[in-house]
N, C-alpha and C positions, 0 to 999 in steps of 0.2 A: 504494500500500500504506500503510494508517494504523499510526500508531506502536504500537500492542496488534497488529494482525498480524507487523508488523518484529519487537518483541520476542519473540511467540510462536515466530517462526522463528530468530531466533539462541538462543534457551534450548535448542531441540530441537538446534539441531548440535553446540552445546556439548555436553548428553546425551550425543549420540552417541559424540562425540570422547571424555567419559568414557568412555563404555561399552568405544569400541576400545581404551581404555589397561587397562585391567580384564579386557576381553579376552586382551590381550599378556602381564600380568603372569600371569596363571593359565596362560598357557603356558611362557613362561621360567622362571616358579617352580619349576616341575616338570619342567625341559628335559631334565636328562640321566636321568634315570629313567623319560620318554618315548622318548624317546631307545632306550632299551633294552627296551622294551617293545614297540614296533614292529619291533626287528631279531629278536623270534622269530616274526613276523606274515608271510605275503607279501603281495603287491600285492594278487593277487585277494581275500583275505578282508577287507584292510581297505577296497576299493572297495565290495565287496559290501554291508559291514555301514557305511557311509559313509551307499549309496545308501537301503539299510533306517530306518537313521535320518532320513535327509531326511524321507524319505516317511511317515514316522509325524511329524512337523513338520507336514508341510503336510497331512494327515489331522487332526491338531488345531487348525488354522485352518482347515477348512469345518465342521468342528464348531461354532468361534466364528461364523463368517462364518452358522453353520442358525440359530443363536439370535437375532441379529443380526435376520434376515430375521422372524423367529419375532416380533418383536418388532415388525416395525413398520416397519424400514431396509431395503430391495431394493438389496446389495451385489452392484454386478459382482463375478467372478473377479480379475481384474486389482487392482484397488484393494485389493481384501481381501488377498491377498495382500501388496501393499506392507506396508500399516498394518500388519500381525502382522509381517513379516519383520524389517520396520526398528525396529520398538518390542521386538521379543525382544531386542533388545541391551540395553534398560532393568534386565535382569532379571541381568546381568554387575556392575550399579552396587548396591551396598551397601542394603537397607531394600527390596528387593523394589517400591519403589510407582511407580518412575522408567518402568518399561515399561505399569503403567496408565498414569499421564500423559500418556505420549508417544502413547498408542494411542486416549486418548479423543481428544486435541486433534487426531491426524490422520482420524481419524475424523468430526471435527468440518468438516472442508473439503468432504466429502464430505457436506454435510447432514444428518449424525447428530446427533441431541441428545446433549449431556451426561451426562444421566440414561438414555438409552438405550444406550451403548458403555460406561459403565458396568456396567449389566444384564446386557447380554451379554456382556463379559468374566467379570463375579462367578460368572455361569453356566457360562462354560467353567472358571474354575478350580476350580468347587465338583465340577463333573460329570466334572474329568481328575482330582481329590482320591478323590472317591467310586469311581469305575472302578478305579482305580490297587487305590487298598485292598479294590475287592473281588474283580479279578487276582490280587493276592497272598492274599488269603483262600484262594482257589480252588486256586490251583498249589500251595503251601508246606506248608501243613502237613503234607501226604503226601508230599511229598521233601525237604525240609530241617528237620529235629529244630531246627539253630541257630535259625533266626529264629523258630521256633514259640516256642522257651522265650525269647528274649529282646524278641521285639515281638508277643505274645501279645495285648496288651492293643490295639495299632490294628484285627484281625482284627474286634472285634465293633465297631468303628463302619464297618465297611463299609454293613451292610443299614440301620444307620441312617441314615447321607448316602444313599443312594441312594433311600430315602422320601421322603428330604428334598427331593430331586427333583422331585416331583410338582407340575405346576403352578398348585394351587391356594395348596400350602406357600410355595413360590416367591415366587408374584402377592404374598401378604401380607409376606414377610420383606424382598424390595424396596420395595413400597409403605410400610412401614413406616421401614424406611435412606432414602427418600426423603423422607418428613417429617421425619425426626429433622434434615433437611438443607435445612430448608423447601423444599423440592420439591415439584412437583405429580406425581398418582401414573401408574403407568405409562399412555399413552393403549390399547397395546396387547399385554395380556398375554400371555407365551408361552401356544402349548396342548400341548398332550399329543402332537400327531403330530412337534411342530418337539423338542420335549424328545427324544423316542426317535430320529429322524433324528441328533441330536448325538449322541445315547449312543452311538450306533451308530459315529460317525465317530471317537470317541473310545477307544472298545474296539478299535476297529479301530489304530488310531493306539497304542496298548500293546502288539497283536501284533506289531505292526510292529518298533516298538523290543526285544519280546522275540526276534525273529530276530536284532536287529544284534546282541544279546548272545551270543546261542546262536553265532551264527559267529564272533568272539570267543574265547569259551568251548571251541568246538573247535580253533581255531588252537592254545594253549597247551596241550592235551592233556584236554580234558575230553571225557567218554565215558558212552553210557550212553542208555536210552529216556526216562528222569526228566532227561535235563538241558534241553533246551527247555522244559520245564515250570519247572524252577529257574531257567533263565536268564532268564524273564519275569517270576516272581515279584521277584526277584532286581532288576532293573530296575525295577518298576513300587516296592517298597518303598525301594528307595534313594530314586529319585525323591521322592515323599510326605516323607521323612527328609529329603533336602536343603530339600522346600520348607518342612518347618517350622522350619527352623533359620533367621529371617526376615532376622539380619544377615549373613548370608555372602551373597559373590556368586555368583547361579547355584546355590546349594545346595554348592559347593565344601567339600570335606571330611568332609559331614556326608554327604552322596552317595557318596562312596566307603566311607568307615566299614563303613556299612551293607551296600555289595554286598560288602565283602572277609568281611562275617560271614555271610551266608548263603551264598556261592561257597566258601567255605576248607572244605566237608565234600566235594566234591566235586570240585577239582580239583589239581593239584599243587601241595605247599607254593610259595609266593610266586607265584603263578601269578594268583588272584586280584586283586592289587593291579594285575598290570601290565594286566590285560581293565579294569579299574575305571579305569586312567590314559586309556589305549588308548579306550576310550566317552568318558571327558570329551574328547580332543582333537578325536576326529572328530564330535562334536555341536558344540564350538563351534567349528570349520570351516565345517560345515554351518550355523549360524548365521548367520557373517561371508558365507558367499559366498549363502545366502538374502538378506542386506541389500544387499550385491552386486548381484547381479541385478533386487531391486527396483529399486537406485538407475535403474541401466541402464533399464529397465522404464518408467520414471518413472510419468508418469498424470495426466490432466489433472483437478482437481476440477471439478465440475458449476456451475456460475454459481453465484454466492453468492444463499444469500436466508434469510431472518428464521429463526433456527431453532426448534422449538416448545418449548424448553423457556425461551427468551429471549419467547417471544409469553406464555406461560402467566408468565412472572413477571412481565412489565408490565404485565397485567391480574390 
């Protein structure tokens, strides 16, 4: 192993060993008001809505893993999973940019280009950004009055990110980020069937998580034909709201804010906060034991060899 692979791999444990401390703190932080949040919950709903969230996780990592392909990299299941499990802990560490990092360079073992796990990341975060807000477009304004009048204004860049989608827009806003980065440009651009394949895995991956809410939501007394509709809305705009708030970890605090404002017209005073506690502990659960099981998992990278974004810059 040469000394740039040694360092590459102690920086990444380190990451990590941050990340699980950032992890722990966002738990302890808020221990005894979890704590009490869970004791009006039982087993079953919070397995359930555990098992919901996973699986809206790993529904947004074959989303990553369609673009990826879409691009030009043939990701087994196995690996793909690693690389997304272990680098979402990145996204617990302050400035949001620590789980790209960790995800291009493990990506890079596996004969990714730089400039291409790049691509398909920017594409999954743009395309779960876009989705999210045009979920809550969809569900909210006809069941929750609160979030209409106070995040009125995300509602219309839904159908714009979702344009924005298209793989011609794409090809050039990449090719573009990759010269500004003396990069050479993409060799092969997403098309249009791999674009809709992710959307798909990605909208799927929002209902997913709007169930883990909705059961939740009914543990603490929420009632009613509109609340699965609110409870995804609800999810999908918190979500979007923690990710732009880019120095918190995980979106912490800026995530919850939001779902206690659109949840508080529909379920019992203080009831809100604790389904908002209640979703952050069992998603970063579900985090910690996805890295888990990676570790377990391991995976063996494919023989090394020249990668083409290292071929295209020596020539």
């Amino acid at each position: 192993m040469n000394v740039k692979a040694l360092a590459v791999r102690t920086v990444r444990v380190l990451l990590v060993l941050l990340a699980l401390g950032f992890c722990a703190w966002s738990l302890v932080s808020q221990w005894d008001a979890t704590v009490r949040a869970f004791e009006q919950m039982s087993a079953g709903t919070l397995l359930g809505a555990f098992a919901f969230g996973a699986a809206g996780l790993f529904a947004w990592m074959l989303g990553w893993r369609t673009f990826l392909v879409g691009l030009g990299s043939p990701m087994p299941l196995r690996p793909a999973f690693r690389i997304t499990a272990i680098s979402a802990l990145g996204k617990y560490v302050p400035g949001k940019v620590w789980a790209l990092v960790t995800q291009i360079e493990m990506a890079r073992e596996h004969q990714v280009p730089r400039a291409r796990s790049f691509s398909a990341t920017m594409l999954a975060i743009a395309t779960s950004t876009a989705c999210g807000l045009a979920v809550a477009a969809v569900t909210l304004p006809l069941s929750s009055p609160a979030a209409r009048e106070r995040y009125w204004w995300l509602f219309p860049l839904a159908p714009v990110l979702l344009a924005c989608l298209h793989p011609r827009i794409v090809t050039w806003g990449l090719d573009t980020a990759l010269r500004i980065v003396r990069r050479p440009p993409l060799e092969h651009p997403v098309g249009l069937g791999a674009t809709l394949v992710a959307v798909v895995w990605t909208l799927a991956g929002w209902l997913l998580f709007g169930v883990h809410l909705w059961l939740l939501c009914m543990a603490v007394g929420g009632d009613g034909p509109s609340l699965p509709f609110v409870a995804t809305g609800a999810y999908a705009l918190a979500f979007v709201a923690g990710f732009l708030v880019f120095i918190a970890p995980g979106g912490i605090g800026a995530r919850e804010g939001a779902m206690v404002v659109v949840l508080s017209p529909v379920l019992p005073a203080g009831a809100p906060i604790v389904v908002a506690l209640a979703s952050r502990v069992l998603l970063t659960v579900a985090d910690l034991l996805g890295a888990g099981v990676a570790v377990l998992l391991g995976g063996r990278p494919r023989p090394p060899a020249p990668a083409q974004d290292e071929v295209s810059s020596a020539t």
